[in-house]
Biopython code that builds the backbone (N, CA, C, O; Angstrom):
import numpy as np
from Bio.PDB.StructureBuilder import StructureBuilder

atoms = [
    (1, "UNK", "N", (17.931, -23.776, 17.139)),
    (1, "UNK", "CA", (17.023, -24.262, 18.138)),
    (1, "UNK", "C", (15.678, -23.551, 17.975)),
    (1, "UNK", "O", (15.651, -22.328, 18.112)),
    (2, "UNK", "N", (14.554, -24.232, 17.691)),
    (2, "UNK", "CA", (13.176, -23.887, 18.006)),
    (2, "UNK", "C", (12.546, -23.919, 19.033)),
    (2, "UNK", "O", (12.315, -24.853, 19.801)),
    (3, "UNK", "N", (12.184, -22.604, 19.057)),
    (3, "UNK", "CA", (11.583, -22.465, 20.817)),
    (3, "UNK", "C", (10.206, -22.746, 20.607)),
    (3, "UNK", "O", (9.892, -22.566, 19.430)),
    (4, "UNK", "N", (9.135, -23.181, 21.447)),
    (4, "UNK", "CA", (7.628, -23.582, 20.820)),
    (4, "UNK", "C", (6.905, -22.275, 21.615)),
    (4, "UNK", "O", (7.401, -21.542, 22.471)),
    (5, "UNK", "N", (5.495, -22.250, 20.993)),
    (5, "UNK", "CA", (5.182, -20.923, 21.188)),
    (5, "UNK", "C", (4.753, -21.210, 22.651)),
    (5, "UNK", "O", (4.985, -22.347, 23.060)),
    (6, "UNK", "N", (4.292, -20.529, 23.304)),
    (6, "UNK", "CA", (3.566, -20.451, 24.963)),
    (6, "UNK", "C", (2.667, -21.176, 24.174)),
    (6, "UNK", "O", (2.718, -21.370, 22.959)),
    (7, "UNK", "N", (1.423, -21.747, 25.396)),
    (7, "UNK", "CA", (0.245, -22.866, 25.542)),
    (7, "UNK", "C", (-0.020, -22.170, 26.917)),
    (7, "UNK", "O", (0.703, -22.330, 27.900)),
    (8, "UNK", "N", (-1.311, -21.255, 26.875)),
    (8, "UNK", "CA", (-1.759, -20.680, 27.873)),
    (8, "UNK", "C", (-2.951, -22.226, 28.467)),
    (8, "UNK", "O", (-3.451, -23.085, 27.740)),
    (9, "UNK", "N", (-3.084, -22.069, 30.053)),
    (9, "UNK", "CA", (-3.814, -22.747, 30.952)),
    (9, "UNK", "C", (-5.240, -22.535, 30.377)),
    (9, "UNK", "O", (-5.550, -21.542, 29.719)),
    (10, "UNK", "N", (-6.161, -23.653, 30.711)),
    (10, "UNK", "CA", (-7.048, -23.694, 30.298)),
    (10, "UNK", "C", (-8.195, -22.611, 30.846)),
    (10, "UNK", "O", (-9.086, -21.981, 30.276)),
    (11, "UNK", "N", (-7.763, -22.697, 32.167)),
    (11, "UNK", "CA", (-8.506, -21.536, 32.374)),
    (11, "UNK", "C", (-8.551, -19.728, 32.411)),
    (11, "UNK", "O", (-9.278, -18.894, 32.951)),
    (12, "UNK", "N", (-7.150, -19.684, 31.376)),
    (12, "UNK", "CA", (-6.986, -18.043, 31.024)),
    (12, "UNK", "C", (-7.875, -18.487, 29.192)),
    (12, "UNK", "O", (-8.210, -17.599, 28.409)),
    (13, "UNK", "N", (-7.976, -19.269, 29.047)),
    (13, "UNK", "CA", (-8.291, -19.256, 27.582)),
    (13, "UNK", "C", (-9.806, -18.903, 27.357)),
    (13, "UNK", "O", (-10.326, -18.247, 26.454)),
    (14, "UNK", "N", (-10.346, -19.516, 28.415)),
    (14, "UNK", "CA", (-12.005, -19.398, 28.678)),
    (14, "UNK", "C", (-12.643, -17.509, 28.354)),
    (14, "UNK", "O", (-13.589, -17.057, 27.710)),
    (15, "UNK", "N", (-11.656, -16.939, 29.099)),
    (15, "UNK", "CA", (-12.065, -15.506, 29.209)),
    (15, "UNK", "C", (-10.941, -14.801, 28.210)),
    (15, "UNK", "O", (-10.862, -13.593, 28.437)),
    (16, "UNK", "N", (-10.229, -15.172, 27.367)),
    (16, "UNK", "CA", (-9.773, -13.939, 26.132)),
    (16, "UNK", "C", (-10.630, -14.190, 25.053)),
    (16, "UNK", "O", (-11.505, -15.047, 24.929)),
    (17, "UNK", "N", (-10.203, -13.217, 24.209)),
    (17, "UNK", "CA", (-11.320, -13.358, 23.076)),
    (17, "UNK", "C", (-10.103, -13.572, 22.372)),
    (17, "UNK", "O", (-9.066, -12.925, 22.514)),
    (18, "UNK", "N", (-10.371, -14.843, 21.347)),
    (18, "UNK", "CA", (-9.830, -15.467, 20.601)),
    (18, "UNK", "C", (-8.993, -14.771, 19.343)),
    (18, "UNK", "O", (-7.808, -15.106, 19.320)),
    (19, "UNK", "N", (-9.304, -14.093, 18.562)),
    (19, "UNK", "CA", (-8.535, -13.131, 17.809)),
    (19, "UNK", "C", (-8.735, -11.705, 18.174)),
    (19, "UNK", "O", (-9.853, -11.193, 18.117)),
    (20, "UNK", "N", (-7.456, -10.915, 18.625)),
    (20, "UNK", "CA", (-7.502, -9.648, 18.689)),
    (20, "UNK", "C", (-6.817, -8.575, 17.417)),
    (20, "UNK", "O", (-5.902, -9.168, 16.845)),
    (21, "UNK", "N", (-6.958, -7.710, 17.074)),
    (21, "UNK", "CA", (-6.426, -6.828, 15.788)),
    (21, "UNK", "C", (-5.525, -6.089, 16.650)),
    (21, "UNK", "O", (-5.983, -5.571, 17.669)),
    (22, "UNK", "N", (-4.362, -5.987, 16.375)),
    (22, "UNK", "CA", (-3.299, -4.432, 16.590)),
    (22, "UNK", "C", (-2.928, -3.960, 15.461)),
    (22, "UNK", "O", (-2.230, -4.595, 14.671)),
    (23, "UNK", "N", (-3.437, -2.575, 15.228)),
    (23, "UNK", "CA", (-2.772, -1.739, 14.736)),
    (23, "UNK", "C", (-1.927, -0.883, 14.824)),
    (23, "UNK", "O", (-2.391, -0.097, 15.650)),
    (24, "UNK", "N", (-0.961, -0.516, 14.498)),
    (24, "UNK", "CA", (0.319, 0.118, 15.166)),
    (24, "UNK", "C", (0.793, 1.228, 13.457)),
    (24, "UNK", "O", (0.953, 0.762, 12.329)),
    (25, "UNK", "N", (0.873, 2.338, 13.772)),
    (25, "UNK", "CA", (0.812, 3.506, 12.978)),
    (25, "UNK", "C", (1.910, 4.138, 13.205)),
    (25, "UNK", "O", (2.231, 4.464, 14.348)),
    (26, "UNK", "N", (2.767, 4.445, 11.969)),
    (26, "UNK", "CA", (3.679, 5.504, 12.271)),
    (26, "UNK", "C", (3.700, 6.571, 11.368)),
    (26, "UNK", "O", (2.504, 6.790, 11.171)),
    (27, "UNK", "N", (3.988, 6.925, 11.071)),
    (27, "UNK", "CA", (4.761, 8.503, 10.332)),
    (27, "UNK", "C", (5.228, 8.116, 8.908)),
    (27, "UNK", "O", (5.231, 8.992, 8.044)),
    (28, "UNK", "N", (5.701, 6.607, 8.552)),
    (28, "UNK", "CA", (5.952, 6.186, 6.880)),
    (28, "UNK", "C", (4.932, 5.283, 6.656)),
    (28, "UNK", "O", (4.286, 5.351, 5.610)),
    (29, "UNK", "N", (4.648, 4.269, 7.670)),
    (29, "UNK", "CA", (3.889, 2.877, 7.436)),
    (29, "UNK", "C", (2.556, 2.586, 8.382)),
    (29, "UNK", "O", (2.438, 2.853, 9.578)),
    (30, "UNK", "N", (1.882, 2.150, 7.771)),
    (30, "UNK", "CA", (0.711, 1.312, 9.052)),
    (30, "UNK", "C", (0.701, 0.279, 8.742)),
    (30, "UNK", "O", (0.719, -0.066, 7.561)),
    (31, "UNK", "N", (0.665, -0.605, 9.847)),
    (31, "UNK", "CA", (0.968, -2.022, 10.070)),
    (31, "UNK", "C", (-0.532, -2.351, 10.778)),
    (31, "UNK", "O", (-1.093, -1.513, 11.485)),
    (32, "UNK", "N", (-1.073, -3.607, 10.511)),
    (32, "UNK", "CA", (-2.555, -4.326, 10.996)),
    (32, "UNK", "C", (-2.339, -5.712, 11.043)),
    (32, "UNK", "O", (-2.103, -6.307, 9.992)),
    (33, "UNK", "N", (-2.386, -6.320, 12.131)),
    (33, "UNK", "CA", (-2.270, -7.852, 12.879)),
    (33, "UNK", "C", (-2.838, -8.145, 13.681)),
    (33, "UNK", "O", (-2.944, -7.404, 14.658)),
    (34, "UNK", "N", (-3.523, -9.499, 13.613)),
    (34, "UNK", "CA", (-5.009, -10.148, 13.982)),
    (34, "UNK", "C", (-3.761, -11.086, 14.509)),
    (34, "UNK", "O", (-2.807, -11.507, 13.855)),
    (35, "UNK", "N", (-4.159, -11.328, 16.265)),
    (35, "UNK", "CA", (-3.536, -12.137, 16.959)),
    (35, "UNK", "C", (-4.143, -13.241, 17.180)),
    (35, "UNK", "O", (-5.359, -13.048, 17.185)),
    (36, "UNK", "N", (-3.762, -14.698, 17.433)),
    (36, "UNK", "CA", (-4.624, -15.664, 18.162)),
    (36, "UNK", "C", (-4.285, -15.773, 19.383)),
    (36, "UNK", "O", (-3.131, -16.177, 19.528)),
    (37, "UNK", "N", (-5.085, -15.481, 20.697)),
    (37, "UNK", "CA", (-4.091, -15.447, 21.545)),
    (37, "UNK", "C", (-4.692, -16.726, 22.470)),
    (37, "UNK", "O", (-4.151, -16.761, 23.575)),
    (38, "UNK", "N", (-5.385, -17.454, 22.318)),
    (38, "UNK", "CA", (-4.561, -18.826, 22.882)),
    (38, "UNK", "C", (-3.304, -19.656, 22.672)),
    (38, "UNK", "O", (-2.673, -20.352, 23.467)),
    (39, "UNK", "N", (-3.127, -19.407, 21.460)),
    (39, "UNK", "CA", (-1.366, -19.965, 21.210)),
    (39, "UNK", "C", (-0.607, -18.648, 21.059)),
    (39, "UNK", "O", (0.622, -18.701, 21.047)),
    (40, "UNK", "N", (-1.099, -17.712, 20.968)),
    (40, "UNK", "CA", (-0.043, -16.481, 21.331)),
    (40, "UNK", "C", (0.637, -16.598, 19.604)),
    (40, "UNK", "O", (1.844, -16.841, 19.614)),
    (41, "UNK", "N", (0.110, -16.478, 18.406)),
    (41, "UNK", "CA", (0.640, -16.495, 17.219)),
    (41, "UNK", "C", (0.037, -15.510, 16.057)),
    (41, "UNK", "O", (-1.182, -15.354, 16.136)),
    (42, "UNK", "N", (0.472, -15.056, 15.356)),
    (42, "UNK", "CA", (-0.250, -14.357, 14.128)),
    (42, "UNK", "C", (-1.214, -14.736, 13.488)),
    (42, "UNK", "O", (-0.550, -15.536, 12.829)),
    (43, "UNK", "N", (-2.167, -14.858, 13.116)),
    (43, "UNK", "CA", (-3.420, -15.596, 12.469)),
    (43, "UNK", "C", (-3.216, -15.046, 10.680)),
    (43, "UNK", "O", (-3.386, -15.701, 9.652)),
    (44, "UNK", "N", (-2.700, -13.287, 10.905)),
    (44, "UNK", "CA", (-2.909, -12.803, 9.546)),
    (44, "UNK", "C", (-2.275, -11.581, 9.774)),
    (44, "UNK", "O", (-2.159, -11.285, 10.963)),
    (45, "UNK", "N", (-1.684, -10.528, 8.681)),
    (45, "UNK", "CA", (-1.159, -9.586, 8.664)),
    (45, "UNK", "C", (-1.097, -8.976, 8.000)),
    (45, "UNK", "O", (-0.769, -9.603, 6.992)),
    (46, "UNK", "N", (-1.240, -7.555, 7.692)),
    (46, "UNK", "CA", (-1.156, -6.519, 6.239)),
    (46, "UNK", "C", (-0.376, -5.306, 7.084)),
    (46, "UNK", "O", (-0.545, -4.782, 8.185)),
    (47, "UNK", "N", (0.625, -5.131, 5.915)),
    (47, "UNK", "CA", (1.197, -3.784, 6.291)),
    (47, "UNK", "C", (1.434, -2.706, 4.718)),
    (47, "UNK", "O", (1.603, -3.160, 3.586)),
    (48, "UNK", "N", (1.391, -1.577, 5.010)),
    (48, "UNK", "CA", (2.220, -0.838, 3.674)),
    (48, "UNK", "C", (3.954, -1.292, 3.563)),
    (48, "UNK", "O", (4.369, -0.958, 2.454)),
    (49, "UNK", "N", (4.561, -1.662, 4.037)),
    (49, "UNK", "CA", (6.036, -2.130, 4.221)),
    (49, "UNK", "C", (6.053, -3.181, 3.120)),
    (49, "UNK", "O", (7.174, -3.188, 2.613)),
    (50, "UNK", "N", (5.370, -3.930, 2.645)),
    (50, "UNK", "CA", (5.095, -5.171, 1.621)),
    (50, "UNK", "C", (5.142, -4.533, 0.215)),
    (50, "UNK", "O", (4.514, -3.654, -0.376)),
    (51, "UNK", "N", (6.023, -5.249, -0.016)),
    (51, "UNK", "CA", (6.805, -5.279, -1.540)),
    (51, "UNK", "C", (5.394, -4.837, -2.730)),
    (51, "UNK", "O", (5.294, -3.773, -3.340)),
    (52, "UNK", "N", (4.703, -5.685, -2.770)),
    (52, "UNK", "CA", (3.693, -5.985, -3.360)),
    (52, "UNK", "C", (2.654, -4.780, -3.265)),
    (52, "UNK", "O", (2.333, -4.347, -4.371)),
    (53, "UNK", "N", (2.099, -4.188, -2.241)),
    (53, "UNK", "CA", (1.050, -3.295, -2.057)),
    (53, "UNK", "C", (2.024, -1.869, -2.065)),
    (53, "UNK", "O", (1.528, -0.760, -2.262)),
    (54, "UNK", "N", (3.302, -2.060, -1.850)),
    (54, "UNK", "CA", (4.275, -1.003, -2.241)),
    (54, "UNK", "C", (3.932, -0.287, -3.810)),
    (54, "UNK", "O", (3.700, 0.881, -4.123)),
    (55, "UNK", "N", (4.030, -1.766, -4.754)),
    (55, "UNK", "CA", (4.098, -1.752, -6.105)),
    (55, "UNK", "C", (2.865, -1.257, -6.641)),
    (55, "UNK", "O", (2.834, -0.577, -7.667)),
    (56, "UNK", "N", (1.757, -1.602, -5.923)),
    (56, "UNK", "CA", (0.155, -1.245, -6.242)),
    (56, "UNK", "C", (-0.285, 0.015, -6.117)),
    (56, "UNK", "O", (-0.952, 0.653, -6.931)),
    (57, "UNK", "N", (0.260, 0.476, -4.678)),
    (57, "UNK", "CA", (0.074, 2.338, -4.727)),
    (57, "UNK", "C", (0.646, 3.025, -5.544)),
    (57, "UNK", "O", (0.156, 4.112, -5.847)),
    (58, "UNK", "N", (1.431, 2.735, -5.926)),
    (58, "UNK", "CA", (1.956, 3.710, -7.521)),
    (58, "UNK", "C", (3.206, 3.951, -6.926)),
    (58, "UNK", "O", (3.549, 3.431, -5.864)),
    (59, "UNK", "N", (3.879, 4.706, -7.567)),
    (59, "UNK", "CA", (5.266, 5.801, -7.595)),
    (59, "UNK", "C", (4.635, 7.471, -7.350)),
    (59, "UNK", "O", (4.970, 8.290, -6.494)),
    (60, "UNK", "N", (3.694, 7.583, -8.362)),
    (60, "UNK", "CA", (3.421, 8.661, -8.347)),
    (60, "UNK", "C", (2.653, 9.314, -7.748)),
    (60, "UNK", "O", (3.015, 10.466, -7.510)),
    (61, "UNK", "N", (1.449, 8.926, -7.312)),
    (61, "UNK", "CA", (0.925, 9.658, -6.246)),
    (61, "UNK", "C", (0.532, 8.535, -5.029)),
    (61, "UNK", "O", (-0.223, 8.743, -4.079)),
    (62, "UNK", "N", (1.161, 7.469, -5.298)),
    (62, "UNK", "CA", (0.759, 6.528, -4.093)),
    (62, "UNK", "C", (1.559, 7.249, -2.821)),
    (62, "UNK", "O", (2.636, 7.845, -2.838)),
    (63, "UNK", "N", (0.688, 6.995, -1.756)),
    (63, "UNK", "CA", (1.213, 7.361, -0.440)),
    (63, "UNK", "C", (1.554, 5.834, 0.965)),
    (63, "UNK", "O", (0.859, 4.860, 1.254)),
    (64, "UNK", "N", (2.258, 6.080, 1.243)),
    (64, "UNK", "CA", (2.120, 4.476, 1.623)),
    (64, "UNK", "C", (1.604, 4.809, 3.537)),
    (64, "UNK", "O", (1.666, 3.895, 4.360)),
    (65, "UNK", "N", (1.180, 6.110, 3.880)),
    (65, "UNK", "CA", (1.341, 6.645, 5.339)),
    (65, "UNK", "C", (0.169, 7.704, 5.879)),
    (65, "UNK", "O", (-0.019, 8.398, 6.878)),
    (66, "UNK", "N", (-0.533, 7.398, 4.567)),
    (66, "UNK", "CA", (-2.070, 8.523, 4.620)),
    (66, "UNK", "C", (-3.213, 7.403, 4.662)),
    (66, "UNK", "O", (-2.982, 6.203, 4.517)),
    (67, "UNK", "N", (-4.586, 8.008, 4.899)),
    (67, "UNK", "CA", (-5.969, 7.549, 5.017)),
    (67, "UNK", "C", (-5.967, 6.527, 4.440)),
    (67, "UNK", "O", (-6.017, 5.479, 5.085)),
    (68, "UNK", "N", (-5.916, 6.521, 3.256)),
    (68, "UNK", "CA", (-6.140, 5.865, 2.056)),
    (68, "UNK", "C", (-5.675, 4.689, 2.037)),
    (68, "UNK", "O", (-6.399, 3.766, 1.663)),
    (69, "UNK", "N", (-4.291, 4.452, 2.459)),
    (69, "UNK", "CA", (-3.545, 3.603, 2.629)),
    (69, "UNK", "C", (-3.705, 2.668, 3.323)),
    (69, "UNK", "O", (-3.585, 1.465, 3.091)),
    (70, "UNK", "N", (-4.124, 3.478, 4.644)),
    (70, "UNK", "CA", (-5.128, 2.849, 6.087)),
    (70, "UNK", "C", (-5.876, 1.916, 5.493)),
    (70, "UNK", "O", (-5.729, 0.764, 5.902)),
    (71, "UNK", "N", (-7.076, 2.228, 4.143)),
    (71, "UNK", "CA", (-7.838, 1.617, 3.981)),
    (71, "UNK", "C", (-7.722, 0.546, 3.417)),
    (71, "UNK", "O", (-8.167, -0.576, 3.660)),
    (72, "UNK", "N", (-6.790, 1.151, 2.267)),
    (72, "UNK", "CA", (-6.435, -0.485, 1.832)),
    (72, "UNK", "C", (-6.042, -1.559, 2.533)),
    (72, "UNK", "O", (-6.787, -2.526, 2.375)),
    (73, "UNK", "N", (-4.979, -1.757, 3.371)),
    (73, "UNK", "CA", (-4.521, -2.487, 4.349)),
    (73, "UNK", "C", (-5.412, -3.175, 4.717)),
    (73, "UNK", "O", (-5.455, -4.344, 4.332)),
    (74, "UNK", "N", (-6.735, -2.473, 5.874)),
    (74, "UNK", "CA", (-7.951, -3.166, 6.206)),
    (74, "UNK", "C", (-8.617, -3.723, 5.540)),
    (74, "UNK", "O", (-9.013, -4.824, 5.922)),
    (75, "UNK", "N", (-9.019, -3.221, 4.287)),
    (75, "UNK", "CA", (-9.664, -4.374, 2.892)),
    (75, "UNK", "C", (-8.681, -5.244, 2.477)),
    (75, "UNK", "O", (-9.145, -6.302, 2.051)),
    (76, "UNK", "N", (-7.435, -5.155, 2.454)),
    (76, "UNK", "CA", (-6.372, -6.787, 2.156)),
    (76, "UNK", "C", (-6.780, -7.542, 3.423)),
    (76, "UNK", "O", (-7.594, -8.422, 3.145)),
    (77, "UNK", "N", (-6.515, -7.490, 4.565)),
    (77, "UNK", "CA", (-6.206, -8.028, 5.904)),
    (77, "UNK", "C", (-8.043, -8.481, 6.275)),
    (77, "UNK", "O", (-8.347, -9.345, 7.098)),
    (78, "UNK", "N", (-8.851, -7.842, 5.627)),
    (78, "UNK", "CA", (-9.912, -8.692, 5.707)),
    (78, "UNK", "C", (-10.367, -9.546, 4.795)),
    (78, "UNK", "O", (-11.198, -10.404, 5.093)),
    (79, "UNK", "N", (-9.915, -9.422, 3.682)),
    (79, "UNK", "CA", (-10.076, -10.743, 2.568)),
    (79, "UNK", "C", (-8.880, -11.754, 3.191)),
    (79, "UNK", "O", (-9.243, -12.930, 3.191)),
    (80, "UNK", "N", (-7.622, -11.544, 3.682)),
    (80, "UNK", "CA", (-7.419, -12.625, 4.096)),
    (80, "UNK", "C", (-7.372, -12.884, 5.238)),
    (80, "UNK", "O", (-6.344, -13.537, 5.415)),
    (81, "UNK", "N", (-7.964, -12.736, 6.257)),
    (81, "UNK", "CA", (-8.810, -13.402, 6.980)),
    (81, "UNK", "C", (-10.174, -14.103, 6.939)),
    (81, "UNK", "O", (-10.614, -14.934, 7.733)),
    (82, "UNK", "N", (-10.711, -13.622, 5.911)),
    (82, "UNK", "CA", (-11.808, -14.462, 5.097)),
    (82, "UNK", "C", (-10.951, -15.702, 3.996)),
    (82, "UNK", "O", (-11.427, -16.711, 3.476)),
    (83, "UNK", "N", (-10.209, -15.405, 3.955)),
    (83, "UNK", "CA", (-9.781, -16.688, 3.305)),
    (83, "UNK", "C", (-9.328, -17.716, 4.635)),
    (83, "UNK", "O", (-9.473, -18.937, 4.696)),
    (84, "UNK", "N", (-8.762, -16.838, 5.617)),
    (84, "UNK", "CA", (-8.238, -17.938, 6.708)),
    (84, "UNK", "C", (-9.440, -18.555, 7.337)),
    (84, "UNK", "O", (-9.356, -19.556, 8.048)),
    (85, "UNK", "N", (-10.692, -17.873, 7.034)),
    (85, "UNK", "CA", (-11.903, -18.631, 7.951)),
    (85, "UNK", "C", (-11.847, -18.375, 9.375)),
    (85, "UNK", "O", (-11.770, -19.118, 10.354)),
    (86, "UNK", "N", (-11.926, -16.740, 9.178)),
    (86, "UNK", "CA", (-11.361, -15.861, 10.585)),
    (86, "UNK", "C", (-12.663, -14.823, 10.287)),
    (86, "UNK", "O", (-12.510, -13.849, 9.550)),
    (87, "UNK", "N", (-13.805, -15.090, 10.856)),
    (87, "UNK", "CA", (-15.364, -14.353, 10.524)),
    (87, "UNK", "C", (-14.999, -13.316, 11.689)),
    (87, "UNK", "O", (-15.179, -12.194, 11.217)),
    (88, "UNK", "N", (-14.564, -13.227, 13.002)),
    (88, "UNK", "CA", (-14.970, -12.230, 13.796)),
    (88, "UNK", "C", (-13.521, -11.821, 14.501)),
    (88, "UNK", "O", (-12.555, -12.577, 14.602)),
    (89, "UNK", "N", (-13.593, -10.491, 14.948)),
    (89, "UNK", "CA", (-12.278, -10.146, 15.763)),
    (89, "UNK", "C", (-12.468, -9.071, 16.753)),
    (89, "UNK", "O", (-13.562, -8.507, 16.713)),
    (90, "UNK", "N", (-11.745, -8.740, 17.498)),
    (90, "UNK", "CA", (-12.078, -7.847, 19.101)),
    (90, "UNK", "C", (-10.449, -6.925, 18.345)),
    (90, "UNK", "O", (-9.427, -7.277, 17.756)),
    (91, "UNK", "N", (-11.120, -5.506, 18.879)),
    (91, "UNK", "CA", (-10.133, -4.873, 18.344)),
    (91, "UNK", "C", (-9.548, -4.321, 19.794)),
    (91, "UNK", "O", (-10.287, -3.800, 20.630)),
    (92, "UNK", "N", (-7.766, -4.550, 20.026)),
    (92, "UNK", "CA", (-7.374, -3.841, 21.183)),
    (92, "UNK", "C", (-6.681, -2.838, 20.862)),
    (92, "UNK", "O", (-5.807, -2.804, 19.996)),
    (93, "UNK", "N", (-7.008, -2.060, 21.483)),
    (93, "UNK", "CA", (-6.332, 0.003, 21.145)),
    (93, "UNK", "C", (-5.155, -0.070, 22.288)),
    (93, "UNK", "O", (-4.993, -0.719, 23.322)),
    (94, "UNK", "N", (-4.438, 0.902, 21.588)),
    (94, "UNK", "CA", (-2.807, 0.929, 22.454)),
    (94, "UNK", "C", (-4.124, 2.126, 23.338)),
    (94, "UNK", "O", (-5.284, 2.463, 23.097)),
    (95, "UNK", "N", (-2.865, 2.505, 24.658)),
    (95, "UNK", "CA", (-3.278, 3.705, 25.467)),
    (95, "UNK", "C", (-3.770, 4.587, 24.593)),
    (95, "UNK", "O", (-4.957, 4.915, 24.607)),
    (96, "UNK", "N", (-2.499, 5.270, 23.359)),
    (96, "UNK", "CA", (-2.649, 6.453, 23.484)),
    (96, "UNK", "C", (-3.603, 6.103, 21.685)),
    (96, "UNK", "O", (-3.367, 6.855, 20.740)),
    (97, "UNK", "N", (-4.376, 5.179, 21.569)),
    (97, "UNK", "CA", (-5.053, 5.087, 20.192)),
    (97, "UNK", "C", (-6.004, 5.631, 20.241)),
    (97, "UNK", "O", (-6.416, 5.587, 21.401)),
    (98, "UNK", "N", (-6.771, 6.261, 19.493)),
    (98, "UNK", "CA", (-8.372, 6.424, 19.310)),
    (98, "UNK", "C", (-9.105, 6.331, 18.124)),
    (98, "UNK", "O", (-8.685, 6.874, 17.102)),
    (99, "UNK", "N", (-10.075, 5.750, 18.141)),
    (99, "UNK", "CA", (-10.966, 5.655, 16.992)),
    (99, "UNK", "C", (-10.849, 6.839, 16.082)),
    (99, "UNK", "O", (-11.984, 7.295, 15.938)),
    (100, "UNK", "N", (-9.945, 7.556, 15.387)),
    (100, "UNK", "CA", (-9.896, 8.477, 14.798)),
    (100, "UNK", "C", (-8.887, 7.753, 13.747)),
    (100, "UNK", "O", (-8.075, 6.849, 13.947)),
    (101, "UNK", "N", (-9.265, 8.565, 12.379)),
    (101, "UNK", "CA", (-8.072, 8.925, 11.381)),
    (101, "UNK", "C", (-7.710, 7.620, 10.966)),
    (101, "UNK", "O", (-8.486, 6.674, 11.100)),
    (102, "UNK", "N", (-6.485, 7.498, 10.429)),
    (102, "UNK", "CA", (-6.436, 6.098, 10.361)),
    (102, "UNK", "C", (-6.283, 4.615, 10.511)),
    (102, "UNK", "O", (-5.865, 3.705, 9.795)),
    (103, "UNK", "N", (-7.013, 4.773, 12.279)),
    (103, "UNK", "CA", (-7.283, 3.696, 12.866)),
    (103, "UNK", "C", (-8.401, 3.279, 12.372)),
    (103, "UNK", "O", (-8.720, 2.162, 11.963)),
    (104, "UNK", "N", (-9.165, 4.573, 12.459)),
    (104, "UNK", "CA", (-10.812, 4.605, 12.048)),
    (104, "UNK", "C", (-10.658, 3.822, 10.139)),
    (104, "UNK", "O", (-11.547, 3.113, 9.668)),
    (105, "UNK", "N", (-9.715, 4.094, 9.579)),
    (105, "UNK", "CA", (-9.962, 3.971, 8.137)),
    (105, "UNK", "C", (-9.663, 2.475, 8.151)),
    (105, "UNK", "O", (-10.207, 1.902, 7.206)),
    (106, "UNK", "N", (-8.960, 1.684, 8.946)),
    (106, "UNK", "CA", (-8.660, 0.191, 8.849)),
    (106, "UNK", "C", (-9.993, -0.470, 9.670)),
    (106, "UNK", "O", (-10.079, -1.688, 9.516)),
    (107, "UNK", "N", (-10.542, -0.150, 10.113)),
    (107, "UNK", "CA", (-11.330, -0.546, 11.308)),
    (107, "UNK", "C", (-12.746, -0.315, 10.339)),
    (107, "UNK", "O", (-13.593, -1.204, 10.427)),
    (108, "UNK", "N", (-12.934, 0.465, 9.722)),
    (108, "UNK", "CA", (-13.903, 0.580, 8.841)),
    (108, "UNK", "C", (-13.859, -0.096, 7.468)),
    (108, "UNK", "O", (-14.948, -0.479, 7.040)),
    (109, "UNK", "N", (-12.932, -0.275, 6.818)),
    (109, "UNK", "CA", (-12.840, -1.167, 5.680)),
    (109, "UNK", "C", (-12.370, -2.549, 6.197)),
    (109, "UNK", "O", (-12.021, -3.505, 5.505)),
    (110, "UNK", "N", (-12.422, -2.479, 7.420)),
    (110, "UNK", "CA", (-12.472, -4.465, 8.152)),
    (110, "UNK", "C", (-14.171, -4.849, 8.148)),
    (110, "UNK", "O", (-14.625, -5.978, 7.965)),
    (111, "UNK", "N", (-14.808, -3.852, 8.349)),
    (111, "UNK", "CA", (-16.317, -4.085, 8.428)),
    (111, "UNK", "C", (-16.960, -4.185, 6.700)),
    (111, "UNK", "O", (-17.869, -4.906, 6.290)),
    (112, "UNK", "N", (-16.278, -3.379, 6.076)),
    (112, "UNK", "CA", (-16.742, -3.752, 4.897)),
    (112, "UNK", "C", (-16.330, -4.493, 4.021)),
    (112, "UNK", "O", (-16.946, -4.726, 2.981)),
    (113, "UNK", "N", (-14.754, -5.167, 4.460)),
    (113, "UNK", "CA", (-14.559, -6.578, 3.682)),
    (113, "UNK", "C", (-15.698, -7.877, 4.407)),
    (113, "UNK", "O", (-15.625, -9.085, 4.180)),
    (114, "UNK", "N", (-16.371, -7.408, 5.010)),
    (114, "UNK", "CA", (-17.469, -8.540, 5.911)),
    (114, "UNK", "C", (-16.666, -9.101, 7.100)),
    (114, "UNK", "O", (-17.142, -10.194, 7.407)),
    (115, "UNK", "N", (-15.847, -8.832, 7.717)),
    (115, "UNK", "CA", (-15.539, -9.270, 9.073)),
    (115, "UNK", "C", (-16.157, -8.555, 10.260)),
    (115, "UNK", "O", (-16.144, -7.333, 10.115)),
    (116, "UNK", "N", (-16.510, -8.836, 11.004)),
    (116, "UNK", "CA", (-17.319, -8.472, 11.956)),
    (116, "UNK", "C", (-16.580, -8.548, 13.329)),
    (116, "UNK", "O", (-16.082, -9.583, 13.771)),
    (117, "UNK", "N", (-16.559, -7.040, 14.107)),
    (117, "UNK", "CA", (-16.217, -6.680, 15.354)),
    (117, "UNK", "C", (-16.998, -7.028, 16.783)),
    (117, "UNK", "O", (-18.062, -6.681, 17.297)),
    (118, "UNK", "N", (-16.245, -7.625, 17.031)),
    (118, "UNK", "CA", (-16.600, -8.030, 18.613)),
    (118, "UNK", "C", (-16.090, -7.335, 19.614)),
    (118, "UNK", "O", (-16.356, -7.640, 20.776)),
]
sb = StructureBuilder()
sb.init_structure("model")
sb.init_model(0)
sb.init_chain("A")
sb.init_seg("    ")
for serial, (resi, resn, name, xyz) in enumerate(atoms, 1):
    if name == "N":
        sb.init_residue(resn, " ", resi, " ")
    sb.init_atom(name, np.array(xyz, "f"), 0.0, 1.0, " ", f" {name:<3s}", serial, name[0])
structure = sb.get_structure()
């Protein structure tokens, strides 16, 4: 059985901002997801957990949970959102987030793949 996603009222849609970014950080992985939240769905996603960018940091000195890593993520996740034809995004911070470290390192290589913060 397929459940269909929520369809928010027309008038909560007026006042969200249309794509939001969560980043969510742990201790092995950082994860980065651009929400649409009038249909309440994923627009786009990059994590270190992916097979593929696993294979790209190396064995040997790749880290998949440091700065660096941060950054890459944000330069994948903004080329494809430039491929999705996703120019701008509003970034929402958990409570305990802050513009530091490597929130700061995804959030900064989102500006320099050319996506632009609202």
């Amino acid at each position: 059985m397929v459940i269909p996603s929520p369809v928010r009222p027309e008038r909560v849609i007026k006042f969200l901002k249309p794509y939001v970014l969560k980043i969510h950080v742990t201790n092995k992985y950082v994860n980065a997801q651009v929400f649409h939240t009038p249909t309440a769905t994923v627009a786009s996603a990059a994590s270190t957990q992916e097979k593929a960018l696993r294979i790209s940091m190396g064995k040997n000195n790749g880290s998949t949970h440091d700065v660096s890593a941060a950054s890459k993520i944000g330069k994948i996740l903004g080329e494809r959102l430039l491929f999705n034809n996703i120019p701008a995004v509003s970034v929402g911070f958990k409570r305990e987030q802050r513009y530091h470290g490597k929130v700061k390192a995804v959030i900064d290589s989102l500006r320099e793949a050319g996506v632009k913060l609202v």
